[in-house]
N, C-alpha and C positions, 0 to 999 in steps of 0.2 A: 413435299420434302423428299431427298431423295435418299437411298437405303444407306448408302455411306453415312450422311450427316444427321441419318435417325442413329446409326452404331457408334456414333462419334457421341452424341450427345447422351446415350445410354451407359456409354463406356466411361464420361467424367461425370453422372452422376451417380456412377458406383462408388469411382475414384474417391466424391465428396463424402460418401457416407462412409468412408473406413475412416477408424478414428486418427487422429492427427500424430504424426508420427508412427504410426504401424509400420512395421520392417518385412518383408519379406523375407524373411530367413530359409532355406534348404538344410532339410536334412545334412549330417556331417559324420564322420564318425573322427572321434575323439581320438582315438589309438592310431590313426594313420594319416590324417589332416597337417598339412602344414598351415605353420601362424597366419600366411596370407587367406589360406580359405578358413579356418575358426576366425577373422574377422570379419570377412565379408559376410560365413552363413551365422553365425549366434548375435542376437540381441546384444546388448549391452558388453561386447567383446571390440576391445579396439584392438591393433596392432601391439601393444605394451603388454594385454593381459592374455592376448592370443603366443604370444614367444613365452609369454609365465608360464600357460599351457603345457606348449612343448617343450620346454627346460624341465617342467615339475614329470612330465613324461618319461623324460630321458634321463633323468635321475629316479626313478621311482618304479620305472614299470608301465604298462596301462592300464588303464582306468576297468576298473572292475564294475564299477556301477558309477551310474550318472550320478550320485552324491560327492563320488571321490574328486570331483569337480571342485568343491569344496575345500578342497587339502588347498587347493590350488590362493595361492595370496593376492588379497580384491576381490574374489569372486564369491558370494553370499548366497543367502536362500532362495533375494528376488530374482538376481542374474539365471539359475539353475532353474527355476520353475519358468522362467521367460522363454525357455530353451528347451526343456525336458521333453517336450514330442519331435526335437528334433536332433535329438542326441541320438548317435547309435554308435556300439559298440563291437568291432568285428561285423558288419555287415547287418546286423538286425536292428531292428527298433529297442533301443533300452528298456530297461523293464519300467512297468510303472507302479511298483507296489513301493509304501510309503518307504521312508528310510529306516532302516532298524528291521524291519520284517520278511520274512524270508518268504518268496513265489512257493505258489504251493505244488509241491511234488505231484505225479501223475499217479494214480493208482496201480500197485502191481496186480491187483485185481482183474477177471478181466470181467467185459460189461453184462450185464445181466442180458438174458434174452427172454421173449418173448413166450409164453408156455403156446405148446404146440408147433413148434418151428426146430 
């Protein structure tokens, strides 16, 4: 067999083993995405609930945390978790502490050392 048609045949038995319907979704950020890319990059986001997006955006502010997602009308707990490692917010990866719970502060401490250093 030749190396093409071994990569060929390795590359659609990956394909088979991803579950059916898997989306490729990309990263997005929420706060500067227009409706045409929050549909193509989130799960379970069509074009209706991607312009709800950014109307609830453009009425409101942006999105302070990936839950504020939520405020948003049709969009639920499964759409937000289908999503949440590829929300971002201002350029970074959203936080991922539950909803309700505050990230924890860094210490103004500083770090312990080592004795004799």
């Amino acid at each position: 067999m030749k190396v093409k048609s071994i990569r060929t045949l390795v590359q659609g038995l990956i394909v088979s083993l991803l579950p059916a319907g898997a989306a490729f979704a990309g990263p997005v950020n929420l706060n500067s995405a227009d409706a045409a890319t929050l549909a193509k990059e989130l799960d379970g986001i069509g074009p209706a609930k991607a312009q709800a997006i950014v109307e609830f955006r453009q009425k409101n502010g942006p999105f302070k945390s990936p839950e504020d997602l939520l405020k948003v009308d049709g969009i639920g707990e499964r759409v937000l978790e289908q999503n949440r490692a590829n929300i971002r917010l201002n350029g970074a990866a959203a936080a991922t502490t539950p909803a309700g719970k505050p990230a924890a502060k860094p210490s103004s401490r500083p770090a312990a050392t080592p004795a004799g250093h």
